[in-house]
Backbone as CSV, one residue per row, in Angstrom:
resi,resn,N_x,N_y,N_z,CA_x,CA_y,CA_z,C_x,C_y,C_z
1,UNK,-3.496,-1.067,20.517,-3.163,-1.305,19.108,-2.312,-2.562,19.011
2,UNK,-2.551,-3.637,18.185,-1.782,-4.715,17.771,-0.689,-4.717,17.437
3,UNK,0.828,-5.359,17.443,1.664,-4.414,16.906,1.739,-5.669,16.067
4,UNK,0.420,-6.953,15.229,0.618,-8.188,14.443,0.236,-7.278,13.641
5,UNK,-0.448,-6.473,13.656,-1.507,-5.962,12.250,-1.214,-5.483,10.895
6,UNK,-1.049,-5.626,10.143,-0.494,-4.724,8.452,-1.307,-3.471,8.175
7,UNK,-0.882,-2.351,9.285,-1.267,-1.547,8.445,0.116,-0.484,7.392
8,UNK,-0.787,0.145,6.801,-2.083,0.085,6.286,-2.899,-1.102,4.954
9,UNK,-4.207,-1.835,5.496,-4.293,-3.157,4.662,-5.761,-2.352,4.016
10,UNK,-4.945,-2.867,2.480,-5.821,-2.060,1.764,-6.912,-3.304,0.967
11,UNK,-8.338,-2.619,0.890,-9.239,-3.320,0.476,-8.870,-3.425,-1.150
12,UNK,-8.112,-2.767,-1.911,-8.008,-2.541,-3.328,-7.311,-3.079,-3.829
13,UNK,-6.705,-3.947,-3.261,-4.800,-4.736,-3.848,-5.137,-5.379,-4.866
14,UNK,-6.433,-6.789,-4.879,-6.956,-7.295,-6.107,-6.984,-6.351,-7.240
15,UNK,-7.417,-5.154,-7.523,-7.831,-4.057,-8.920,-6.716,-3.352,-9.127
16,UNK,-6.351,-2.795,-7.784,-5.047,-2.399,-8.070,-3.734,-2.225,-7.559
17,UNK,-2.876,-3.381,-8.586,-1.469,-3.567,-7.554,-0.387,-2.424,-7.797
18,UNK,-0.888,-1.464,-8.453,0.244,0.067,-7.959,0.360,0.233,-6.553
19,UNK,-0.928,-0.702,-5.795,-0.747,-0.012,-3.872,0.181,-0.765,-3.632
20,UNK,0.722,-1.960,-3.794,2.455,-2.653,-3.135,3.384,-2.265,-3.908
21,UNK,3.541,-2.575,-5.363,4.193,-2.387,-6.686,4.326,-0.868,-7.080
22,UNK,5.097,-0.135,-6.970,5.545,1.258,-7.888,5.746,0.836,-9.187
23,UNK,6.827,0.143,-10.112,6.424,-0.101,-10.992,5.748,-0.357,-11.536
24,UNK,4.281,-0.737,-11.295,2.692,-0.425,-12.001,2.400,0.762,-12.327
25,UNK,2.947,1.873,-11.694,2.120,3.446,-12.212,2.588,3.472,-13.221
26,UNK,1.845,3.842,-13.895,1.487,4.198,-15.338,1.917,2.812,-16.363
27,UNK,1.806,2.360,-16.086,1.621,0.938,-16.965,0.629,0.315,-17.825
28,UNK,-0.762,1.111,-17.361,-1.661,1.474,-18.717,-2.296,2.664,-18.930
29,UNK,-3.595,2.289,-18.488,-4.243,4.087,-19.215,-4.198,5.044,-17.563
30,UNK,-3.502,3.974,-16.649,-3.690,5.002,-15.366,-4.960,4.247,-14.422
31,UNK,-4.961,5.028,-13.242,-6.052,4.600,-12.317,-6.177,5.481,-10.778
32,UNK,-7.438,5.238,-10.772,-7.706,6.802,-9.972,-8.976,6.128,-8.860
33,UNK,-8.580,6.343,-7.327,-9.601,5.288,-6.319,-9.628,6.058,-5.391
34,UNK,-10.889,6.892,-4.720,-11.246,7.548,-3.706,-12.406,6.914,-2.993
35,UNK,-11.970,6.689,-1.436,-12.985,5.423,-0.940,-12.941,6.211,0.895
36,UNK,-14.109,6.054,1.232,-14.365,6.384,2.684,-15.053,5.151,3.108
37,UNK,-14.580,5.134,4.814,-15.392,3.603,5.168,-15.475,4.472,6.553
38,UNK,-16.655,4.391,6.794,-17.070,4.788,8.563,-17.484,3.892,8.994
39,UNK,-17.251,2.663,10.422,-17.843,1.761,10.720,-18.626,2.048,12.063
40,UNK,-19.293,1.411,12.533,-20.426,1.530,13.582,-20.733,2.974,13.878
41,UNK,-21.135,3.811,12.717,-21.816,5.097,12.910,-22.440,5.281,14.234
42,UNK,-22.379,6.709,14.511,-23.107,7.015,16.219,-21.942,6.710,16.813
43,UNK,-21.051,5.900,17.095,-20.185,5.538,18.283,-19.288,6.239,18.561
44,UNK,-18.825,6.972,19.407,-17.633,7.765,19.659,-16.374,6.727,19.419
45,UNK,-15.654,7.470,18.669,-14.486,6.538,18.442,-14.742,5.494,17.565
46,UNK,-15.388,5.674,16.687,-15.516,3.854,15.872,-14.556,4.706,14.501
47,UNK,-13.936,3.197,14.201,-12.608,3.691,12.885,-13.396,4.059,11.917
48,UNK,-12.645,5.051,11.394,-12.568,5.582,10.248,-11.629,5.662,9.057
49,UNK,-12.002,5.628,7.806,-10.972,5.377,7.043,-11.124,6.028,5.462
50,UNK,-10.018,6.758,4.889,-10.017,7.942,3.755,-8.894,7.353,2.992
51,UNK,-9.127,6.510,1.989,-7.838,6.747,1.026,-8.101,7.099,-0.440
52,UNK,-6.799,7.390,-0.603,-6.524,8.009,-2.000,-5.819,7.187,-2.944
53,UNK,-5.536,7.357,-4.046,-4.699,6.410,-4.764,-5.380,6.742,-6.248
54,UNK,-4.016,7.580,-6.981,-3.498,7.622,-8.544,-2.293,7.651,-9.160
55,UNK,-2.228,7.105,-10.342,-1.072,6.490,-10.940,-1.413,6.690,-12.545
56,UNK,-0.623,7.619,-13.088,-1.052,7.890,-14.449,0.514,7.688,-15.723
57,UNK,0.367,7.396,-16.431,1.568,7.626,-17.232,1.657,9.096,-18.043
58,UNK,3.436,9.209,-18.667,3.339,10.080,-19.253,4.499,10.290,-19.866
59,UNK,5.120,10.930,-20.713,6.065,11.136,-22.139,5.753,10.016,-22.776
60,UNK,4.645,9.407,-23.796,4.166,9.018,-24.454,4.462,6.876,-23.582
61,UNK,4.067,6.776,-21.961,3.817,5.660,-21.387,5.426,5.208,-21.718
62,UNK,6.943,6.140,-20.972,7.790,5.641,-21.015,8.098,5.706,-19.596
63,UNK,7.283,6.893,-18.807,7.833,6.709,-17.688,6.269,6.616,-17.071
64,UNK,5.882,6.696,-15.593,4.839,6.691,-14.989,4.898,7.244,-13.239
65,UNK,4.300,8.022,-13.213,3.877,8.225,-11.623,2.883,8.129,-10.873
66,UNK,3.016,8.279,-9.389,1.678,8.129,-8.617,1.503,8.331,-7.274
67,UNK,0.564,8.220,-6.638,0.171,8.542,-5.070,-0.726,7.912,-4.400
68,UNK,-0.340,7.302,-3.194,-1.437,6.418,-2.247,-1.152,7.838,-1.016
69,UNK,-2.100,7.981,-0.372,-2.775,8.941,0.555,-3.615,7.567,1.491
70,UNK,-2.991,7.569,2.540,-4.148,6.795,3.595,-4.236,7.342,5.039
71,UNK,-5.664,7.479,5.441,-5.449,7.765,6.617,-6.482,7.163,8.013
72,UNK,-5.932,6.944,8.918,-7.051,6.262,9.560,-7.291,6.658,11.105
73,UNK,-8.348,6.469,11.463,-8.956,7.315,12.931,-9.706,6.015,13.350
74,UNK,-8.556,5.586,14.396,-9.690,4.431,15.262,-9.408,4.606,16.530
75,UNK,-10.442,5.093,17.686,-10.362,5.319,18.965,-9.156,6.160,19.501
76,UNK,-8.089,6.008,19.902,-7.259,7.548,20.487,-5.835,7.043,19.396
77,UNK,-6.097,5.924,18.650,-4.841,5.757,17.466,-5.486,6.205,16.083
78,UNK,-4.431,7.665,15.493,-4.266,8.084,14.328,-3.218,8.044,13.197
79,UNK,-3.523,7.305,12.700,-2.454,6.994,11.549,-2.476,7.704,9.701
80,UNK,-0.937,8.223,9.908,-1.428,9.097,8.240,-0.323,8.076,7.609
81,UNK,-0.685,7.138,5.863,0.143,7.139,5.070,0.483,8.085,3.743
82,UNK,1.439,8.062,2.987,1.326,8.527,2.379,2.792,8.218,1.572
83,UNK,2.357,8.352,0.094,3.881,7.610,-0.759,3.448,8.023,-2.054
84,UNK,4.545,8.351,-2.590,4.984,8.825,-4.001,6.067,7.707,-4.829
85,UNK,5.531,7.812,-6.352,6.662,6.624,-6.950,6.798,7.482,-7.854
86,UNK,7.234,6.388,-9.038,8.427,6.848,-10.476,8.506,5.358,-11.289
87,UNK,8.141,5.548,-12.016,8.485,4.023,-12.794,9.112,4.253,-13.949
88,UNK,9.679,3.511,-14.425,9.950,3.479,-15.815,9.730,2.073,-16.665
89,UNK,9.358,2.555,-18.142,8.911,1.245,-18.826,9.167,0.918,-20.073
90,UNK,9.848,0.023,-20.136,10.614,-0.447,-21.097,9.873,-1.277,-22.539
91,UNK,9.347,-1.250,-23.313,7.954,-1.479,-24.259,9.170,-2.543,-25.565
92,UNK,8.947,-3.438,-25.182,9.283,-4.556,-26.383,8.432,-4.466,-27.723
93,UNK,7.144,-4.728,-27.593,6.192,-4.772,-28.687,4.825,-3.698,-28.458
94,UNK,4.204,-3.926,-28.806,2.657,-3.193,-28.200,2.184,-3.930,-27.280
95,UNK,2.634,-4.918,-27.050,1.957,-5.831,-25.683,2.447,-6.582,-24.731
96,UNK,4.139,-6.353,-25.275,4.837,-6.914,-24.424,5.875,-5.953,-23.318
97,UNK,5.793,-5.341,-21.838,6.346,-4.093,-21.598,7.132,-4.707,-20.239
98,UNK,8.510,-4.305,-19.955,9.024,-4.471,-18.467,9.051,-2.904,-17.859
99,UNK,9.066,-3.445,-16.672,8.936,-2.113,-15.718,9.457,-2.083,-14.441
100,UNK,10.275,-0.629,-14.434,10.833,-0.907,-12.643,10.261,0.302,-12.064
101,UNK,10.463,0.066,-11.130,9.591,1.141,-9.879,9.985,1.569,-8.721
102,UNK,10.338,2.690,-8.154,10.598,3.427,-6.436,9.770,3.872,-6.151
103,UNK,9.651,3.792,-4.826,8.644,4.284,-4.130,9.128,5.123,-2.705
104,UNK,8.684,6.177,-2.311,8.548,6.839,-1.072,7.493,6.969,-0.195
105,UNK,7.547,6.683,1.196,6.530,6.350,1.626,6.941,6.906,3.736
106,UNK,6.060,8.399,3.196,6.084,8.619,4.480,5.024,8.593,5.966
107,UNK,5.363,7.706,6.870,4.498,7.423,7.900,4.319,7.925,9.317
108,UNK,2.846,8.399,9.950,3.352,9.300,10.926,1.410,8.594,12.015
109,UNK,2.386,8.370,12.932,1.417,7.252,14.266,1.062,8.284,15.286
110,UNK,0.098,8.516,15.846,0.048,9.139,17.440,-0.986,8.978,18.037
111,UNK,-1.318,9.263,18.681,-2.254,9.554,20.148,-3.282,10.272,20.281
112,UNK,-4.097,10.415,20.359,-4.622,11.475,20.720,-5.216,11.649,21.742
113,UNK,-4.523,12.223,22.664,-4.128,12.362,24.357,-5.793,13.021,25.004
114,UNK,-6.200,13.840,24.219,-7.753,14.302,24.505,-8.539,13.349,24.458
115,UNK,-8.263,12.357,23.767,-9.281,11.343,23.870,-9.436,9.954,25.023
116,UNK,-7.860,10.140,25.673,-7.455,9.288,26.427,-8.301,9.181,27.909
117,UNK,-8.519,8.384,28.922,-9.194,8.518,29.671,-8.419,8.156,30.703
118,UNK,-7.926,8.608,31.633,-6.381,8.464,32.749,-7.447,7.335,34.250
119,UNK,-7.001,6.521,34.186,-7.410,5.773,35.014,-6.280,5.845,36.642
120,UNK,-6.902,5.609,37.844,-6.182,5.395,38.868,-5.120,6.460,39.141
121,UNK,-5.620,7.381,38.486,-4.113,8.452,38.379,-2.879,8.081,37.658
122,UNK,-3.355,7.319,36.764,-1.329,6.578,36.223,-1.611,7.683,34.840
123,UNK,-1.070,8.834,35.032,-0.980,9.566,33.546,0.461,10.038,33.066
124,UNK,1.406,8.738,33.004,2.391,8.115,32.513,2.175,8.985,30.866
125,UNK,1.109,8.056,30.859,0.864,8.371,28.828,0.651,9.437,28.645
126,UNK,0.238,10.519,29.531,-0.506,12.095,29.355,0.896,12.411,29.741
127,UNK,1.928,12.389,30.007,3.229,13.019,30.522,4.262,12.869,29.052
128,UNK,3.747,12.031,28.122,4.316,12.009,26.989,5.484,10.773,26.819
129,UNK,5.022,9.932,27.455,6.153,8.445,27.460,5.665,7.856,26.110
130,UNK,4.352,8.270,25.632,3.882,7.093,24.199,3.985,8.384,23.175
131,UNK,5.372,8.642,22.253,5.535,10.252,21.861,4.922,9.737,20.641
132,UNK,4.755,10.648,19.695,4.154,10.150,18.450,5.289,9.992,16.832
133,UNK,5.417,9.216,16.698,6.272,8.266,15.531,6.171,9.034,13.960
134,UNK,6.984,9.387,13.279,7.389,9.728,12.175,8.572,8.791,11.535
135,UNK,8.192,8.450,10.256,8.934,6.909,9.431,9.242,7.710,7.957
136,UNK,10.421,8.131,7.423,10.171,7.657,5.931,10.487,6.126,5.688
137,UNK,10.497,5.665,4.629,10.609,4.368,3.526,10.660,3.781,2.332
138,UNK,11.296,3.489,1.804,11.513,2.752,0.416,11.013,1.675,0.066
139,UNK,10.568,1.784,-1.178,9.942,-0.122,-1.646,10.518,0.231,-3.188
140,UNK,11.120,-1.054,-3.712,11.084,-0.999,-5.051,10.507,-2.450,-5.573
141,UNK,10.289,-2.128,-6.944,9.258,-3.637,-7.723,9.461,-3.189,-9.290
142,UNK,9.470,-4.751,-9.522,9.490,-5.136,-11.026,8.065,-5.521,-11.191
143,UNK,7.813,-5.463,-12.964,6.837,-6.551,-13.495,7.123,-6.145,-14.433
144,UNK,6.747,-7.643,-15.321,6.356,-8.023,-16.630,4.763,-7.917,-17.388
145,UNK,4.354,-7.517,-18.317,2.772,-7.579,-18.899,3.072,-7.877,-20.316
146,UNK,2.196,-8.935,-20.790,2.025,-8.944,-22.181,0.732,-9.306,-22.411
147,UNK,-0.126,-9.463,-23.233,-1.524,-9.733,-23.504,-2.221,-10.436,-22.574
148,UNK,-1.804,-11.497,-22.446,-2.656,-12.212,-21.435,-2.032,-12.601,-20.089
149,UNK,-0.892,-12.000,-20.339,-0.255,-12.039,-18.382,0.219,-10.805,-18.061
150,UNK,0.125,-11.049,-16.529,1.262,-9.975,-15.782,1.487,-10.473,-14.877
151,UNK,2.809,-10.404,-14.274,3.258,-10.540,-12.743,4.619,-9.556,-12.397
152,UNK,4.441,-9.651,-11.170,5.195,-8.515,-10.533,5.292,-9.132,-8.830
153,UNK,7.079,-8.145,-8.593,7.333,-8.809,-7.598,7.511,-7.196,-6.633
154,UNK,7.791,-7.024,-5.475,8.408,-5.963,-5.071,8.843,-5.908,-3.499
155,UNK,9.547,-5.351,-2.860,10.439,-5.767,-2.279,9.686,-3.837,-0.866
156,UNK,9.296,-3.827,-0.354,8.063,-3.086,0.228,9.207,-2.738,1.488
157,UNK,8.992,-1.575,2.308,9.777,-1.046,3.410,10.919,-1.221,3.536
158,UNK,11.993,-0.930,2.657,13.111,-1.706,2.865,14.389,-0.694,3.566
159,UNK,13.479,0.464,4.168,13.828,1.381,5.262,14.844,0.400,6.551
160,UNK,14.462,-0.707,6.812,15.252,-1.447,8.186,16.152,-1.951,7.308
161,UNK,16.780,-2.110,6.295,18.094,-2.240,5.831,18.979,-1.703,5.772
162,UNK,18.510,-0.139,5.801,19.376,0.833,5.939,19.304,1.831,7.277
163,UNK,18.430,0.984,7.828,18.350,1.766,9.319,17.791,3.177,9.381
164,UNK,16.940,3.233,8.663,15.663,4.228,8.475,14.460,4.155,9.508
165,UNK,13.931,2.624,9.756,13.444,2.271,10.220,13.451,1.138,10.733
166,UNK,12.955,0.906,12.331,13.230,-0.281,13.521,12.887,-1.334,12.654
167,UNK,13.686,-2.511,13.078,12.981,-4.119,12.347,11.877,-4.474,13.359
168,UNK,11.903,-4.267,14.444,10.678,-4.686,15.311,9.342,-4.152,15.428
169,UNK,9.751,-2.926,14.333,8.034,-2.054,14.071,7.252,-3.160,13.532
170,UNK,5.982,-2.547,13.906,4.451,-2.993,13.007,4.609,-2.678,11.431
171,UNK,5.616,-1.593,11.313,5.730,-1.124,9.787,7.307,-1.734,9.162
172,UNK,7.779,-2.955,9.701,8.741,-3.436,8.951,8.366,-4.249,7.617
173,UNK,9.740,-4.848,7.088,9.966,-4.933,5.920,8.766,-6.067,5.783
174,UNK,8.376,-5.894,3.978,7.729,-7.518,3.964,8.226,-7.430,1.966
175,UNK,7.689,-8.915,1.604,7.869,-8.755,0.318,6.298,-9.401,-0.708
176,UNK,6.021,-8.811,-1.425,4.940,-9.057,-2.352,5.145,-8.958,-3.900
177,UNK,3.952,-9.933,-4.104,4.180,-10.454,-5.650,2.830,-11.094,-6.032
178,UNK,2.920,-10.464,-7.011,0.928,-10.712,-7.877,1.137,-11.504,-9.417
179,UNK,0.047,-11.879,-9.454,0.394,-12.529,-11.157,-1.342,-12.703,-11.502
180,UNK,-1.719,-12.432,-12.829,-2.656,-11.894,-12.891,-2.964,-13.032,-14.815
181,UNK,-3.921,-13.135,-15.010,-4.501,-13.485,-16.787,-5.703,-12.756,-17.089
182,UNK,-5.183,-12.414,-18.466,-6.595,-11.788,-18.807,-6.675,-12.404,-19.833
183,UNK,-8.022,-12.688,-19.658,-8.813,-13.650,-20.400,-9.851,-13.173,-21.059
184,UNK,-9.844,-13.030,-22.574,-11.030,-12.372,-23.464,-12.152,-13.504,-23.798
185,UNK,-13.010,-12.718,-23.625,-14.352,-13.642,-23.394,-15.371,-13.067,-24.196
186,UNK,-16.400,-13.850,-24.609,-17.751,-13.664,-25.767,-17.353,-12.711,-26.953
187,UNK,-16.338,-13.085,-27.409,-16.142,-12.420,-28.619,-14.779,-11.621,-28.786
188,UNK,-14.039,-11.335,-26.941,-13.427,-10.640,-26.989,-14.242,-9.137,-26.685
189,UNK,-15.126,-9.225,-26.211,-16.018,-8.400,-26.059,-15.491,-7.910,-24.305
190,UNK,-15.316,-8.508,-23.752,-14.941,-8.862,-21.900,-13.881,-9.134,-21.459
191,UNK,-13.645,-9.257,-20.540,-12.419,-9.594,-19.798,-12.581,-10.371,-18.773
192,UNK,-12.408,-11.586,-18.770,-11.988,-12.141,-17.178,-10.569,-12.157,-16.550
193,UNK,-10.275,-11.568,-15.412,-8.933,-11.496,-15.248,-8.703,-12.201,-13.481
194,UNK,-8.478,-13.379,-13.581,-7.983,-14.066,-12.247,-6.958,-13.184,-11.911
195,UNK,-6.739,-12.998,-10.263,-5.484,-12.608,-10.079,-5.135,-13.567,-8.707
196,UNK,-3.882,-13.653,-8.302,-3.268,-14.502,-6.950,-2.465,-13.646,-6.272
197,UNK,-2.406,-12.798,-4.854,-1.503,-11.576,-4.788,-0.889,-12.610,-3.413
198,UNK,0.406,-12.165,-2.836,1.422,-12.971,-1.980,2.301,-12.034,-1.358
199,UNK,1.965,-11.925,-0.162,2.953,-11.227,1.163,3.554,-11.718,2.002
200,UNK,4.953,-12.079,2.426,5.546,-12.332,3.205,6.448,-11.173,3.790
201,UNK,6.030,-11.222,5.320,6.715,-10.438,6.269,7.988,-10.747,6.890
202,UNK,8.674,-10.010,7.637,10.330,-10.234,8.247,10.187,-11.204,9.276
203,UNK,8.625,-11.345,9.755,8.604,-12.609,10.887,8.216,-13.807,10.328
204,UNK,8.543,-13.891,8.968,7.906,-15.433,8.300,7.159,-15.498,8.128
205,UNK,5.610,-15.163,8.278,4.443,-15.554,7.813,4.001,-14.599,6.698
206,UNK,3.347,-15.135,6.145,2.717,-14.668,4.774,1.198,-15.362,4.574
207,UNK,0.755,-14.408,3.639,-0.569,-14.062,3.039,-0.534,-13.995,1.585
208,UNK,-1.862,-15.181,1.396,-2.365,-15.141,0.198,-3.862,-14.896,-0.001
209,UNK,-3.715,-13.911,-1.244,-5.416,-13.283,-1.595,-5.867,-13.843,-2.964
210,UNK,-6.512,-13.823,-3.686,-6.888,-14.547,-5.006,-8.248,-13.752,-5.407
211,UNK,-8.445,-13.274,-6.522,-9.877,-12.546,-6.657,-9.836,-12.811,-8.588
C-alpha cells in the first residue's frame, strides 16, 4: 500500500462537494449517491469499491445533515470510511445563504491475514507486527452561495492538531476549496455550472480538478 495515496479519493467531488465540505449538507434540496465499482472481474483480489453519501436539510433549510459511508477491498488491504456532519445556515435573501459545517469522520485500516501468503518462513506479519488501525477526525468548512456563485473552503482531518491522529499518516491533515457558476442557459431553461475544486496536503503538494 502507498502511504502517497489520498484515500479515500472520491470520483464525486465535481457534483458533490458535501464529500470535503460539511457545511454543504443541506444547503439545497439535499443529495443522495450510491455507487459500486468492481475492477478486473474474475481476479482474486482485484479492488473493490461501495460508497454512500447523503446530505439533506431540515427545520425549514436552517440547519442540515449528512453521511459519507466508504469502503474499499483491494488485495489483503481493507479500508472502512465513514463520517457524519451538522451544518448550519444562515439565509440573507432567497439566494443569498452562508454556511458553517463539522464533520466526524471515523477510520479503520487492516489486513487481512487469510489472504496473506508467508514467504521464506518470515511470518513477522502473521504474528501481528502490521496490527490493524482505528482513527477518529474532524474537518470543518465554510461557504458562501448566491444565484450564480458558490465557493467554499474547509479545513479536512484536523485530528493531528490535536493529536488524535499521527502527522505522518496517509490520513493526515489537508485543506480544500471549490468555487463553482451557474449559468442559466436557453431561456433559463438549463444550467451550466463550471466548477474548479483545490487540495493541498501537510506535505505541500496539492491538486487541482475542474469539471
Amino acid at each position: 500500500m502507498a502511504k502517497g495515496q489520498d484515500v479515500p479519493v472520491y470520483s464525486h467531488k465535481l457534483t458533490n462537494s458535501f464529500l470535503y465540505n460539511p457545511s454543504v449538507a443541506g444547503n439545497t434540496l439535499g443529495s443522495a449517491t450510491l455507487s459500486y465499482r468492481q475492477q478486473w472481474a474474475g481476479v482474486e483480489g482485484s479492488p473493490r469499491t461501495i460508497f454512500f453519501s447523503l446530505h439533506t436539510p431540515f427545520a425549514r433549510h436552517r440547519f442540515g445533515t449528512g453521511v459519507n459511508v466508504y469502503q474499499e477491498k483491494s488485495g489483503v488491504n481493507e479500508n472502512l470510511f465513514a463520517s457524519g456532519a451538522f451544518a448550519y445556515h444562515l439565509r440573507f435573501t432567497d439566494n443569498n445563504m452562508f454556511s458553517m459545517g463539522v464533520s466526524v469522520e471515523y477510520v479503520n485500516t487492516k489486513i487481512n491475514y487469510s489472504a496473506v501468503d508467508v514467504v521464506d518462513g518470515d511470518d513477522d506479519l502473521l504474528n501481528g507486527n502490521q496490527p490493524n488501525a482505528n482513527a477518529v477526525d474532524f474537518s470543518f468548512g465554510v461557504n458562501y452561495s448566491s444565484k450564480y456563485f458558490k465557493f467554499g473552503a474547509a479545513a479536512n482531518r484536523l485530528g493531528t492538531l490535536v493529536g488524535l491522529s499521527d502527522s505522518t499518516s496517509q490520513f493526515s491533515q489537508f485543506y480544500s476549496g471549490f468555487a463553482m457558476l451557474t449559468l442559466p442557459v436557453v431561456g433559463e431553461r438549463d444550467l451550466l455550472e463550471p466548477i474548479v475544486t483545490v487540495r493541498k496536503f501537510a506535505n505541500g503538494t496539492h491538486q487541482i480538478d475542474g469539471g
